[in-house]
MARLUM-233896 format. One record per residue (C-alpha): x, y, z; residue number from 1. Coordinates in steps of 0.05 Angstrom, whole numbers, plus 5000, padded with zeros to 4 digits. Example, Ala and Ser with C-alpha at 12.3 -4.5 7.8 and 13.67 -1.06 7.14 Angstrom:
<lumtis>
(lumti (5246,4910,5156),1)
(lumti (5273,4979,5143),2)
</lumtis>
This chain:
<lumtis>
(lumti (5000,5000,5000),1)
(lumti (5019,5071,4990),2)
(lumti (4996,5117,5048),3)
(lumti (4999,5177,5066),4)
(lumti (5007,5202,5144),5)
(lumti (4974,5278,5168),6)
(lumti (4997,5297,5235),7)
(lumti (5053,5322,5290),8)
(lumti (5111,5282,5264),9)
(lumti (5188,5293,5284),10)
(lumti (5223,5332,5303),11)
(lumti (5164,5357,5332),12)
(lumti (5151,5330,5397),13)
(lumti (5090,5294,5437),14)
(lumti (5045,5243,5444),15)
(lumti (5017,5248,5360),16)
(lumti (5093,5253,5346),17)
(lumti (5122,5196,5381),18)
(lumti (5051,5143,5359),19)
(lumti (5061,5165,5284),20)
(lumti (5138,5156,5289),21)
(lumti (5134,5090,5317),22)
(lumti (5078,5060,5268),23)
(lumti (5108,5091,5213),24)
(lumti (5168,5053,5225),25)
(lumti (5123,4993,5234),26)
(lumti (5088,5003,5178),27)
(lumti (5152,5019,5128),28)
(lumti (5166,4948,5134),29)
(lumti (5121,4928,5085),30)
(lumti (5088,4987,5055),31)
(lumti (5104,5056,5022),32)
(lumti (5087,5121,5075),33)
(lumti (5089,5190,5062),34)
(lumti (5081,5238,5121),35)
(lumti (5050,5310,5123),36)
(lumti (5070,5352,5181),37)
(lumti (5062,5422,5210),38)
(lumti (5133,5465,5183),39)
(lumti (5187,5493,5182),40)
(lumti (5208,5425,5198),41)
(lumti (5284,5393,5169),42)
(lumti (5266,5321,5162),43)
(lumti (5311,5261,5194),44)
(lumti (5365,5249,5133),45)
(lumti (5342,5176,5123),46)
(lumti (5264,5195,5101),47)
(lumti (5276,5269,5083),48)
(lumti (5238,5248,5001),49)
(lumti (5184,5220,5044),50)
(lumti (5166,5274,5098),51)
(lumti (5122,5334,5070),52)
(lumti (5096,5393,5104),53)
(lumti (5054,5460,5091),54)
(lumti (5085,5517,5134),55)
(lumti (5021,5560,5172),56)
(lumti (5026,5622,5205),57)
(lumti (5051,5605,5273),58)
(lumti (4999,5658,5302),59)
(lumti (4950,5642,5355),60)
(lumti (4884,5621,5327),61)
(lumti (4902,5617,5262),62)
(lumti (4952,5559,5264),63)
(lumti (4903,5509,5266),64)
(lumti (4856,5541,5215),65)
(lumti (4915,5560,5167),66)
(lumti (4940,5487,5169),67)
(lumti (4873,5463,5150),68)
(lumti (4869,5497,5086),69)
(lumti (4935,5487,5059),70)
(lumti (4949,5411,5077),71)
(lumti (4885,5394,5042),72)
(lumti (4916,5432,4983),73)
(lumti (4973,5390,4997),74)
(lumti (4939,5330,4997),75)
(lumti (4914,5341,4926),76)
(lumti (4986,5362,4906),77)
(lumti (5016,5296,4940),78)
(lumti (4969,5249,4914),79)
(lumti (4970,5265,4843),80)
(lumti (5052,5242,4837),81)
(lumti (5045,5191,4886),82)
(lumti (4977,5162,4875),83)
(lumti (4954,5139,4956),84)
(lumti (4915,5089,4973),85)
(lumti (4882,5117,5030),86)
(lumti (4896,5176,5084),87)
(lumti (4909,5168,5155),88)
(lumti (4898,5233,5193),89)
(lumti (4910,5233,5280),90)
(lumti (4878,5285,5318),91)
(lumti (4810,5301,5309),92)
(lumti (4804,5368,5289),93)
(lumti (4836,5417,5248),94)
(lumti (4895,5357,5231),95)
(lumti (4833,5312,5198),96)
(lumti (4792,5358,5179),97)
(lumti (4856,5373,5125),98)
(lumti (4834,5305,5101),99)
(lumti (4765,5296,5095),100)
(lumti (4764,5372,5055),101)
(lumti (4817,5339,5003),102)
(lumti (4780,5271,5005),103)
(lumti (4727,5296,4949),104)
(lumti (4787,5307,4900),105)
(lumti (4819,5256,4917),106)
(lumti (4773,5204,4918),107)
(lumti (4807,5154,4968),108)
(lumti (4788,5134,5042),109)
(lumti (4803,5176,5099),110)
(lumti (4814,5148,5171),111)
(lumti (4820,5187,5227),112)
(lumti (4850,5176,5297),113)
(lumti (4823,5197,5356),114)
(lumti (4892,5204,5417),115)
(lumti (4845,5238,5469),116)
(lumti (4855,5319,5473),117)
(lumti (4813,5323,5406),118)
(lumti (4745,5287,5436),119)
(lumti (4768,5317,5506),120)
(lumti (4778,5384,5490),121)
(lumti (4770,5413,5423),122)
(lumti (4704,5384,5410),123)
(lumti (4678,5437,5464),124)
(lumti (4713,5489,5422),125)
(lumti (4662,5536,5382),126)
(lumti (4695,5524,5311),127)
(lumti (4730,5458,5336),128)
(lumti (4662,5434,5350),129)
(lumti (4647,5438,5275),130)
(lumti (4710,5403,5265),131)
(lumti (4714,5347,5298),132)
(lumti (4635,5330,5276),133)
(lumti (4651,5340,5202),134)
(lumti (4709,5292,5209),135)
(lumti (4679,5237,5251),136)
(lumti (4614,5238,5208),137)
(lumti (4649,5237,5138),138)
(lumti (4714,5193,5155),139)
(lumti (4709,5129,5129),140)
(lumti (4730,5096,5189),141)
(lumti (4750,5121,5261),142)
(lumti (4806,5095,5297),143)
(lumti (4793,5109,5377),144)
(lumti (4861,5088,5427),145)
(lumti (4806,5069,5480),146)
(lumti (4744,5057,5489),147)
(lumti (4723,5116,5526),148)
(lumti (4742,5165,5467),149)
(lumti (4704,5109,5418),150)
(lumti (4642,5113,5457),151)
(lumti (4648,5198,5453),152)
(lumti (4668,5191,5380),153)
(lumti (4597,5157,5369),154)
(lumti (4554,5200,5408),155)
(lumti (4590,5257,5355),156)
(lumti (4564,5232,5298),157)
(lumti (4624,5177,5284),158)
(lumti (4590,5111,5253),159)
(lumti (4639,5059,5232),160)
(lumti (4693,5060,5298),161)
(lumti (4751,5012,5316),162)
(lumti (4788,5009,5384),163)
(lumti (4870,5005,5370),164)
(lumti (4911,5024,5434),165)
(lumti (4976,5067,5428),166)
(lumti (5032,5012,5429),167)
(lumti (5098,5016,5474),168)
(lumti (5167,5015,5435),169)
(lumti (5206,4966,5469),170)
(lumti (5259,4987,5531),171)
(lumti (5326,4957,5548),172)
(lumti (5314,4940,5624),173)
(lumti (5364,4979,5669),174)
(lumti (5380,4951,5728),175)
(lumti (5386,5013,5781),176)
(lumti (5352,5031,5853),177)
(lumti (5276,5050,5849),178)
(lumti (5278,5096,5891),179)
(lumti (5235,5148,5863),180)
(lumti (5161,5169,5856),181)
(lumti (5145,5198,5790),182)
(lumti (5103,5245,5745),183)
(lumti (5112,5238,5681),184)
(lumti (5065,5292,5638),185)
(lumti (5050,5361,5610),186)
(lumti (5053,5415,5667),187)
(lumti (4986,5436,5653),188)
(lumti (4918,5436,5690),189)
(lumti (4887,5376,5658),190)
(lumti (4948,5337,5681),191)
(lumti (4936,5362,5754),192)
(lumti (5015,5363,5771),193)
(lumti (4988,5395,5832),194)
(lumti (4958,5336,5864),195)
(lumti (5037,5302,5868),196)
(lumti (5062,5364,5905),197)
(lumti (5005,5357,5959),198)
(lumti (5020,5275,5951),199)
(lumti (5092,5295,5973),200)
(lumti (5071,5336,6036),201)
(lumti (5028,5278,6061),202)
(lumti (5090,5235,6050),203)
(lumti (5152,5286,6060),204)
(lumti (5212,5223,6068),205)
(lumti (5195,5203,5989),206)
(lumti (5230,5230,5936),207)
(lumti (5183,5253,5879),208)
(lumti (5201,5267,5805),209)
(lumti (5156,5318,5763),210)
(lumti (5178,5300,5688),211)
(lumti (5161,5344,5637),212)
(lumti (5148,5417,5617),213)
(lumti (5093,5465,5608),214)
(lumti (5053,5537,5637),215)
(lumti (5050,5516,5705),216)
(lumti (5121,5498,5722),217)
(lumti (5143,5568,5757),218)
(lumti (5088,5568,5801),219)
(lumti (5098,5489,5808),220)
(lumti (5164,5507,5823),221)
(lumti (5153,5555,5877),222)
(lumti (5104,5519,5923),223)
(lumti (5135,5453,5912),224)
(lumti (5164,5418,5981),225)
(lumti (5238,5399,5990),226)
(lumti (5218,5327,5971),227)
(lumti (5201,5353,5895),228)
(lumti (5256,5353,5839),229)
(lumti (5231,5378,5773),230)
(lumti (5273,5356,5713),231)
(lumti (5238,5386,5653),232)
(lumti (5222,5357,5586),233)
(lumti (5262,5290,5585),234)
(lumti (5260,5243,5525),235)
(lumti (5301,5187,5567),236)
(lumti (5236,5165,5594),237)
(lumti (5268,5091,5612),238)
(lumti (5321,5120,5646),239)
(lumti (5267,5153,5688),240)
(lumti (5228,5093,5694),241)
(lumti (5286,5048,5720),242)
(lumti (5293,5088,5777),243)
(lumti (5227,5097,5794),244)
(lumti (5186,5053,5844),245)
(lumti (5120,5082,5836),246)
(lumti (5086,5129,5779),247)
(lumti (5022,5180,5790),248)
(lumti (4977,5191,5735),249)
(lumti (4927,5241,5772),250)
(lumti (4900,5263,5704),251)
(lumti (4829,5304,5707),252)
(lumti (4824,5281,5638),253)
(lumti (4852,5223,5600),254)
(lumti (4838,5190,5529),255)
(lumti (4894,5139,5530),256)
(lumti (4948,5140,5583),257)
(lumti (5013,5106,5544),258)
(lumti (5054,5127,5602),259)
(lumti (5022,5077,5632),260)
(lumti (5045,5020,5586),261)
(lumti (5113,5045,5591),262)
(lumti (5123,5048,5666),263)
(lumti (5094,4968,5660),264)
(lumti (5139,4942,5606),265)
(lumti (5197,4978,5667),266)
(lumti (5163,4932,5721),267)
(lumti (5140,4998,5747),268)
(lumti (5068,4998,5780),269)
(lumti (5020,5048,5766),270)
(lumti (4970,5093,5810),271)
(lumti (4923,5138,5763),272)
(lumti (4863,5179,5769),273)
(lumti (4785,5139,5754),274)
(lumti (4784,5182,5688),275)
(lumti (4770,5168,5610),276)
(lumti (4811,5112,5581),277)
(lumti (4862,5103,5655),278)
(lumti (4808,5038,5678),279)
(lumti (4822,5008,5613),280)
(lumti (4897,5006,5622),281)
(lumti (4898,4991,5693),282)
(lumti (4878,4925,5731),283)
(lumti (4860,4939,5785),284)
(lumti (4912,4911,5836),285)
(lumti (4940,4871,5780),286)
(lumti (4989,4926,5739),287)
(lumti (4973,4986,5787),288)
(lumti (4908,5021,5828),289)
(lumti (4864,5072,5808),290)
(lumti (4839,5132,5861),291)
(lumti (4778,5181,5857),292)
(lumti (4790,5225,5919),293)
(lumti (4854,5255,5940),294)
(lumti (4847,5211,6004),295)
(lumti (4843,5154,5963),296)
(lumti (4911,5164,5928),297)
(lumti (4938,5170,5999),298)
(lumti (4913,5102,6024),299)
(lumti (4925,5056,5957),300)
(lumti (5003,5095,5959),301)
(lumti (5013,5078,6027),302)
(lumti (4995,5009,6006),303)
(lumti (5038,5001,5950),304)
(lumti (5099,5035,5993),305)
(lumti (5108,4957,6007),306)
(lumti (5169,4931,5969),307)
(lumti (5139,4862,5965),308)
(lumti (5081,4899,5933),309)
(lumti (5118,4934,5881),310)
(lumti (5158,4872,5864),311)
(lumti (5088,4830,5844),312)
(lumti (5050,4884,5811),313)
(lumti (5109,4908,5776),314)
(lumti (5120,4828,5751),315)
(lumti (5046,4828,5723),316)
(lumti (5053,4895,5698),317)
(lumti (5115,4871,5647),318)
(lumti (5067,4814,5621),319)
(lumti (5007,4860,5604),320)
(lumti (5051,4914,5568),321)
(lumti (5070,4858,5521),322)
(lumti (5007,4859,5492),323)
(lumti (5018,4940,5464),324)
(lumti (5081,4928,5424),325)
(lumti (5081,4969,5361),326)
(lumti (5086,4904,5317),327)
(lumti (5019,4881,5352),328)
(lumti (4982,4950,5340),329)
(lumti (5015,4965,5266),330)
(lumti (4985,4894,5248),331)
(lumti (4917,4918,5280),332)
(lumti (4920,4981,5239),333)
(lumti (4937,4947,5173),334)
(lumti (4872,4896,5181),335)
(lumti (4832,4956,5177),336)
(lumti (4870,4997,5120),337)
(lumti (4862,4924,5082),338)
(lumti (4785,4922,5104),339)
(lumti (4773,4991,5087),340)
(lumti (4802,4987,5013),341)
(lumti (4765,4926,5002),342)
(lumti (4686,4951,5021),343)
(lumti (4651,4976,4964),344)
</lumtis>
């Protein structure tokens, strides 16, 4: 097959970034895929002929919009030397609503991805509304990474839906001394970064980790206790992992969770919010516990403080993150494309 990719790609950064890099790799294996990403970009050397991009105004507002209009130009463009089979767009919203405006030209199927943010958050959005309804309604198929977001893709007009998870690339294990609880996330309200500083009060002899970058890291920064080390944007995430003994996922809001997956394949267990697509990903008191209620994530921490507790969720954790590999998912993902191409 010869597709063709629409979304964050690197060097950009993220969660679309880092799925698309990894299936793209998967997918290159056996079939022919072109990517179109947001610019100025300079492409990785080895797939610089197959990485394409449209340059927006990088303007607040207008980004999104701007994008919209000239990728599905693009798209055209792209298609007529290369001749696609189908389209894959991620991110519901501006991103595949660039598709399904080129797919009258072009006259191939479009699938869309649903990661979580999209559904979550810019289907609340006055022009995003329109967005994400035109794309869900005139997509050929929808890809959700959960269950939760497939379920909110159908009550927005989605009909024909599939359930793929994000996969996990697969980690070296590091032997080194967990001795660390982590956060591993945007800094950014959703994420509720907040809820590990008061966490690290409650419990001021642990040593807590805040991974990753975003508006709220000053004032973060400046209330944090002693017991708090913030380390910024990090993209040695198993290095993290291997010295961590516990991870907090205190999400508001949460369409996937891949962090998750990743702190499993590490033998690290898991405590995360009741939200969106966490349950799916969590067993509870198999791979990690799930809280509601701030006193909730004190009791089910001070129960997994138990090294012998660690040790045996962290054991089940490695088997069930087995089960996400990127060859796993990429296989998933090509049923459909193959499904899709042959309907009528």
């Amino acid at each position: 097959m010869r597709i063709l990719m629409v979304g964050h790609y690197p060097p950009h950064t993220g969660g679309i970034a880092n799925h698309l890099d990894n299936l793209v790799r998967e997918l290159r294996k056996r079939h022919e895929v072109h990517i179109l990403t947001y610019g100025p970009v300079v492409p990785r050397e080895f797939e610089k002929e197959f990485v394409h991009q449209v340059k927006p105004p990088n303007f607040f507002g207008i980004r999104g919009i701007s994008f919209t209009l000239l990728a599905s130009k693009k798209i055209e463009k792209l298609h007529r030397e290369h001749g696609f089979d189908l389209i894959h767009a991620h991110f519901i919203g501006t991103t595949s609503y660039a598709g399904i405006l080129a797919k009258e030209k072009v006259r191939v199927p479009v699938i869309v991805t649903a990661h979580g943010s999209d559904l979550d958050f810019m289907s609340k959005l006055p022009l995003g509304t329109y967005y994400v309804k035109k794309s869900l309604s005139d997509a050929d198929v929808v890809i959700a990474v959960s269950h939760y977001l497939a379920k909110k893709a159908l009550s927005l007009g989605a009909k024909n839906v599939y359930v793929v998870p994000n996969g996990v690339k697969e980690f070296k294990h590091k032997k080194d001394k967990r001795r660390y609880v982590t956060f591993i996330g945007a800094l950014r309200h959703y994420k509720s970064p907040e809820t590990v500083l008061k966490l690290a009060e409650v419990f001021p002899d642990e040593k807590f980790l805040i991974v990753g970058d975003g508006p709220l890291r000053n004032i973060l920064e400046e209330k944090a206790p002693p017991n708090v080390q913030f380390l910024g944007y990090r993209s040695d995430i198993e290095n993290i992992l291997s010295k961590t003994k516990i991870l907090i996922l205190p999400s508001k809001r949460e369409g996937f969770g891949l962090v998750i997956i990743e702190a499993n394949a590490l033998g690290v267990p898991v405590i995360g919010r009741k939200v969106g697509g966490i349950p799916e990903l969590i067993r509870e008191g198999k791979n990690g516990v799930t809280f509601e209620e701030f006193e909730d994530l004190t009791e089910r921490f001070q129960e997994l403080l138990a090294l012998k507790k660690q040790r045996k969720i962290g054991r089940f954790g490695k088997n069930i993150s087995k089960k996400y590999t990127w060859k796993n998912i990429a296989r998933k993902i090509e049923e459909i494309y193959e499904n899709t191409l042959c309907s009528p």
